[in-house]
C-alpha positions, -999 to +999 in steps of 0.1 A: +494+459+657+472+438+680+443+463+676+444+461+632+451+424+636+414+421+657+401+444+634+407+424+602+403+389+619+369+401+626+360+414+593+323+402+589+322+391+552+360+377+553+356+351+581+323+344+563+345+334+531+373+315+556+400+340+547+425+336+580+453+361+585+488+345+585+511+374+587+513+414+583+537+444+588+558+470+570+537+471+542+533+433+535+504+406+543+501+369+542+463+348+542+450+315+534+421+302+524+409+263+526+387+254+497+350+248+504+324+235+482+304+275+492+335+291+470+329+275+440+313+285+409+287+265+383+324+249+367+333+232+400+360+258+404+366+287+427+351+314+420+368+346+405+344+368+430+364+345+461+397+353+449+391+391+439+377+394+478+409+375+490+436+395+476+415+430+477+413+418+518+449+411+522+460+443+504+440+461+528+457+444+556+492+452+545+482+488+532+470+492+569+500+477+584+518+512+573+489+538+579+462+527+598+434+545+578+444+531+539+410+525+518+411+506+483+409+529+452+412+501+423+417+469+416+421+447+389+429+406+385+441+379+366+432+345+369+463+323+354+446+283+366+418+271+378+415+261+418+390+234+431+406+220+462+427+224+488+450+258+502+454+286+487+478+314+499+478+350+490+514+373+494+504+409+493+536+434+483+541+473+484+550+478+447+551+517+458+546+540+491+536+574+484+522+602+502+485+599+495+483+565+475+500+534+473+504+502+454+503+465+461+502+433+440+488+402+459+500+370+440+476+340+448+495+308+447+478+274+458+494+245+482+512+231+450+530+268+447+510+271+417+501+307+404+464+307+407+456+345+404+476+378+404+456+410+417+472+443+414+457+477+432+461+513+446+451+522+483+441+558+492+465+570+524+434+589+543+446+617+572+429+639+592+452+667+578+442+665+545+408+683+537+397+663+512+393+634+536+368+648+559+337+634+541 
């Protein structure tokens, strides 16, 4: 666990964004992500391209907390309020563990415990046993 912990705390483009790691394991993730003026958008609000690359992140930490080579497939979002300050924290969830591809949803609350965004995607379970992976 140390060795996928190092590998997403050094993820280039997330500790660009700020996105720190909280928590991980048995198919769940926790992050955070202090508010700059760099993630927001021409409205004074974060942008939706921030929070998309937040939860996407920490689904992939949580997918890989099961099986160590999981790769996103799709993804979609929702954006329920505007954020322009402060913490926000993203809970990523196995909705469904299957044999070759798995689902999370990532809620993304801020400090307030405000629903800020909801992200919902499908990881691909990669194996060297499988044929179709060897690309």
């Amino acid at each position: 666990m140390d060795d996928l912990r190092n590998q997403f705390e050094n993820d280039p483009f997330t500790r660009h964004i700020g996105v720190e790691l909280i928590d991980f394991g048995d198919g769940q993730a926790r992050s955070r992500l202090a508010i700059r003026s760099c993630h927001l958008n021409g409205h004074g609000v974060v942008h939706g391209g921030v929070l998309y690359s937040m939860a996407v992140w920490t689904m992939a930490v949580a997918a890989n907390s099961r099986q160590p080579l999981s790769v996103g497939i799709q993804g979609n979002i929702s954006f329920f309020r505007a954020a322009k300050e402060g913490m926000l924290l993203a809970q990523a969830t196995e909705q469904s563990l299957g044999r070759k591809i798995s689902a999370y949803r990532v809620a993304i609350r801020d400090q307030a415990d405000q629903p800020i965004a909801e992200f919902q995607g499908l990881v691909y379970l990669k194996s060297d046993n499988n044929p179709g992976d060897k690309q």
